[in-house]
N, C-alpha and C positions, 0 to 999 in steps of 0.2 A: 608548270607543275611545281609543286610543293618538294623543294628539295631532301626538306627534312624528312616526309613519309616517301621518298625514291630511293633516300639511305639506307632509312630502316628495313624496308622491305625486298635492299638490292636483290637477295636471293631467292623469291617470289619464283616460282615454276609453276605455272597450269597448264605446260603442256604446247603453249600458243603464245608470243608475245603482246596480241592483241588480247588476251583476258587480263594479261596483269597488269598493261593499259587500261583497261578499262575498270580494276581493283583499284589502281592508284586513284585514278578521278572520282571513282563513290567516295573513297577515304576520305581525298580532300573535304568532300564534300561534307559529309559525316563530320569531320574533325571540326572544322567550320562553325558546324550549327549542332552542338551533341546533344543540345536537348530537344532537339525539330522532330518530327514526324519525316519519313522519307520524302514523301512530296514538298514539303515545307526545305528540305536539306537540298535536296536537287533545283530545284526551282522552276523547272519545267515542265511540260506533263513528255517531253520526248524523252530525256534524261531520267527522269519518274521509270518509264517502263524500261528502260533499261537496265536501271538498277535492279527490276523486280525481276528479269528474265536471269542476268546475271546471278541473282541471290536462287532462285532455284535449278540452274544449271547442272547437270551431273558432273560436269567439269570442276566445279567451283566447290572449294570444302574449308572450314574452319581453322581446322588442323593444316593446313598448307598458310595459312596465312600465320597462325603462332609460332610453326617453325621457321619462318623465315624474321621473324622478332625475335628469336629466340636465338638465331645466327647473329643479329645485331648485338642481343644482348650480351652475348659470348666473347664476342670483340672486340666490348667495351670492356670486358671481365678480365681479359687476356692482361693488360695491364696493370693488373690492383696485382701485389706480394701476397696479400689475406682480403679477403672479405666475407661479408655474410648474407647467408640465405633464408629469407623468415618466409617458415610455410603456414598457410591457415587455409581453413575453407569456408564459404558461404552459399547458403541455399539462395535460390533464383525461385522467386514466387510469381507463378500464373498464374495461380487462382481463380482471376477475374479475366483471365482469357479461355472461356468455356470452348471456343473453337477450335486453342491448339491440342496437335494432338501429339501422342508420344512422352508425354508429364507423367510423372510416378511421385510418390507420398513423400511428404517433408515430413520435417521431426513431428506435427500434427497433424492424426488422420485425414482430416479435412482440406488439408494443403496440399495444393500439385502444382509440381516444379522439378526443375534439376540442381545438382549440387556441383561445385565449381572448387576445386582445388589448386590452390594459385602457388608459385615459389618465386617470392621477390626479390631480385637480387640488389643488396646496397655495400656501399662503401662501410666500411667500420667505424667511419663517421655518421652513417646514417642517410647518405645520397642515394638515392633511388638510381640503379643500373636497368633496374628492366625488367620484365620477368623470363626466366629460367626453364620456367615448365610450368603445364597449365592441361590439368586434367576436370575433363565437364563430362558427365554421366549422372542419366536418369533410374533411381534406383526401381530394380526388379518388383509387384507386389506381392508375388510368393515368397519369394528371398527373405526381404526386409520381415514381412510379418512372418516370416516362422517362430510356430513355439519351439525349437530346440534352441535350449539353452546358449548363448553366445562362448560360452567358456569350452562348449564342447566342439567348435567348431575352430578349423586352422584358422593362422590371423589372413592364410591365403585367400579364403573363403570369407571373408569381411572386409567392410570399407576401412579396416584400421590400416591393411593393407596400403593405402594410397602415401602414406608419410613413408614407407621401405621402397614404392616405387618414385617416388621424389627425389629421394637420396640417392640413387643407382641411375637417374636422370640427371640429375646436377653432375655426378662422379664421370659420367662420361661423355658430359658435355663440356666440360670446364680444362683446359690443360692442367696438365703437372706439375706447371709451375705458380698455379695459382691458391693457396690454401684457403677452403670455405669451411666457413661454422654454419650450420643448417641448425634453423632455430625453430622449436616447436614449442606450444603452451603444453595443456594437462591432456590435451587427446594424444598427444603422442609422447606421453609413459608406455610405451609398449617394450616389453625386455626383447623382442624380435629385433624392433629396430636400435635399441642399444648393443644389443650383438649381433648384429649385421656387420657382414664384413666388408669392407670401405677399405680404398687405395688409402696411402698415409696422406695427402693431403686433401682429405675428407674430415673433419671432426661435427661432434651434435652440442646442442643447447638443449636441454628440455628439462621443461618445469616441472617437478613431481605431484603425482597423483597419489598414488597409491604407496604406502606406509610401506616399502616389500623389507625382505626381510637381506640380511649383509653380511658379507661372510666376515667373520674377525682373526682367524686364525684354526680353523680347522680345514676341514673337506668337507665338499657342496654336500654329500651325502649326507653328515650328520646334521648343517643345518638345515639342510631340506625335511627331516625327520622331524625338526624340532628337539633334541635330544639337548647334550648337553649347552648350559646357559653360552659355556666359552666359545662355541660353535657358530653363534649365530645371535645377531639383534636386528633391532629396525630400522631402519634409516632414521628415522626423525630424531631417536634416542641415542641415535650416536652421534650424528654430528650438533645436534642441541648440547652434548657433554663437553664438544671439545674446547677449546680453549677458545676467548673472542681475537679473532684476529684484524682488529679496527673498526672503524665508523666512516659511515660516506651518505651523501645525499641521492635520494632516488627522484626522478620525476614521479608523478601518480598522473596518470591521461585521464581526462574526460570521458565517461563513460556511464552509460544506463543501464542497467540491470533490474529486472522486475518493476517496469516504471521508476524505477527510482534513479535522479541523476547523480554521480558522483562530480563533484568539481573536482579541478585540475589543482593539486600541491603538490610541494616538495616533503617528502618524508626523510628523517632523518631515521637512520637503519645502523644497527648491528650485523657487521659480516662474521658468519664463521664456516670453515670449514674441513673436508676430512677428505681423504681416497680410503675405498669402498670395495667389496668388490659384490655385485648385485646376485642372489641366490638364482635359480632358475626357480618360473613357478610351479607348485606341484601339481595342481589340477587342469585337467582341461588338454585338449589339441593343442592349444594359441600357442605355445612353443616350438610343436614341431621337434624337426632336427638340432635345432640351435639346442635346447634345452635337452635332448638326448645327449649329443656331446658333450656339454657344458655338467653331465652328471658320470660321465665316462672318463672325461678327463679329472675329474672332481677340482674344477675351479670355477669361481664365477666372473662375470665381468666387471673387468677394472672401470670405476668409475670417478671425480673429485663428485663431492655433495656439497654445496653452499649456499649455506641456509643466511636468509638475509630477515633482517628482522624489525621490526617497529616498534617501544614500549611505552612513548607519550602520542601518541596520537591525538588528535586534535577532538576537541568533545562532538560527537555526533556522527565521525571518521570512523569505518573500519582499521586497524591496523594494518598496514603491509607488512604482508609473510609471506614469501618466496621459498622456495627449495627447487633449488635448480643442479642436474644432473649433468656431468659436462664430461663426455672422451678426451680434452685435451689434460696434458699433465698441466698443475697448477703446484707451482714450491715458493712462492709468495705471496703476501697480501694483496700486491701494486695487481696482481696477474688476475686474482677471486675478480677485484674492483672492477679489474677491465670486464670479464664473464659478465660480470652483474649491468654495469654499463650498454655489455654488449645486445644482453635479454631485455634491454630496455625499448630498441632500436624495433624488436617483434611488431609492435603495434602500427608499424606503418601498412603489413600487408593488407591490417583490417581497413585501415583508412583506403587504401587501392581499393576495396571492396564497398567502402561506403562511397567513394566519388564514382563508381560505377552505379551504383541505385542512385545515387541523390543526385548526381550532376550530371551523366550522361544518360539518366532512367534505361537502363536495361530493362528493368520489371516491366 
């Protein structure tokens, strides 16, 4: 037996010592060969039906094999003073598997598949720990295609939801003595999950979306009103005011967007930045409670904003522009760099998500 997956998987429970006997040896077998078809992975046709009898087992489920990685991963985590957690999600396309059943709509009506919410856990250098937590759900077709409006529904009642249960998954998974940044891109600007309450060695990364509006010195009520100017600006126009506080080099990753590839450079950036404190929004459910109190107490959430910036870019180059919203406190420049640094390290969840299509074909 393969030591490495009898490690990973020490805490493996189905109930029966022979199922997770017999989980260890598909693995291997799987791990082996990850681009094979079953039959090509096992190599026999006895091995073959066993592994098929095990995969539809009642005994046998998904979720008992991520939490026992996820054990592993934890006690590798147990040692790091800080590290970080980059959550992203990716759709699982079957389309051209007409037979399976139980598939609901991807971002195109014509698409069926499930969506897979991953939380990577890495060293702050950037080593990959494992993952964290790992949520996979087919979405609803009444749900998803409803016409009521998004804005009028709680964020409990959407899939924005999945990044507040991420973060309340890592928070009590991870001991006390271990401090994580949970790093999210533009889907997860949600003012929920920046005022989510998290033990103190919880903090967030996330890349801004949405322009919202920052309290400067009044109460939430006035800028929630829009009333007077001193009450209230935008993020982008405040912290684009403040002062430059240095220069540093960005990686730019390889990446396609609308057919088009971007090549991999180094951008040379402008860091600056402010603490903030973020308005509740005015419309809509998607606040909830958070933003009832947050207008009762009349303050809003303490935030740093640092906005990182590109002004020669290379002919033909989009500029790099970043705004990144971060819970921890930040009182130097060396600190913004590490932040920015640290938003950099995000892109490997995706890459976990590309070696599962491209090298292990999940699809």
């Amino acid at each position: 037996m393969n030591h490495w997956i009898d490690n990973e998987l020490e805490t493996l429970d189905f109930g029966d010592p022979r199922r997770k006997g017999r989980t260890l040896r598909i693995l291997e077998d799987l791990i082996a060969h990850p681009t094979a078809s079953i039959p090509q992975a096992c190599g026999d046709w006895a091995s073959t039906k066993a592994t098929y009898r095990w995969a539809s087992s009642e005994h046998i489920d998904a979720q008992g094999i991520r939490s026992a990685l996820t054990d592993a991963t934890v006690k590798r985590c147990a040692g790091q003073a800080r590290m970080l957690v980059a959550q992203d999600t990716t759709s699982l396309d079957f389309t051209t598997r007409p037979n399976t059943r139980g598939l609901g709509p991807l971002e195109h009506p014509a698409r069926r598949g499930m969506l897979s919410h991953t939380a990577l856990a890495l060293t702050t250098q950037g080593v990959p720990l494992g993952i964290l937590h790992q949520h996979v759900w087919t979405r609803d077709e009444k749900t998803y295609g409803a016409l009521e409006p998004r804005s009028a529904r709680a964020t409990s009642e959407k899939e924005s939801q999945r990044w507040l249960d991420t973060v309340q998954a890592c928070s009590a998974a991870l001991p006390e003595t271990t401090q994580a940044i949970v790093i999210g891109d533009r889907e997860a600007d949600i003012y929920d999950l920046m005022a989510l309450k998290r033990p103190s060695n919880i903090e967030l990364l996330v890349r801004a979306r949405h322009n919202r509006r920052v309290l400067v010195g009044s109460k939430v009520q006035d800028a929630q009103k829009g009333g007077a100017e001193e009450s209230a600006r935008y993020v982008w126009e405040s912290v684009r005011t403040s002062p430059l506080r240095g220069n540093m080099i960005v990686d730019v990753q390889r990446a396609t967007q609308n057919g088009t590839v971007r090549l991999p450079r180094q951008a040379q950036v402008e860091v600056r930045y402010q603490e903030l404190q973020l308005v509740p929004p005015a419309n809509g459910k998607s606040s909830g409670a958070t933003r009832q109190q947050a207008l009762k107490d009349g303050v809003g959430v303490p935030v740093t904003a640092i906005l990182v910036e590109e002004h020669n870019a290379p002919r033909g180059a989009t500029p790099l522009c970043w705004l990144l919203l971060s819970t921890l406190p930040i009182t130097s420049d060396a600190q913004a760099q590490e932040c920015v640094g640290w938003y950099q390290q995000r892109w490997k969840v995706e890459r976990y998500h590309y070696t599962l299509k491209s090298g292990c074909h999940v699809e």
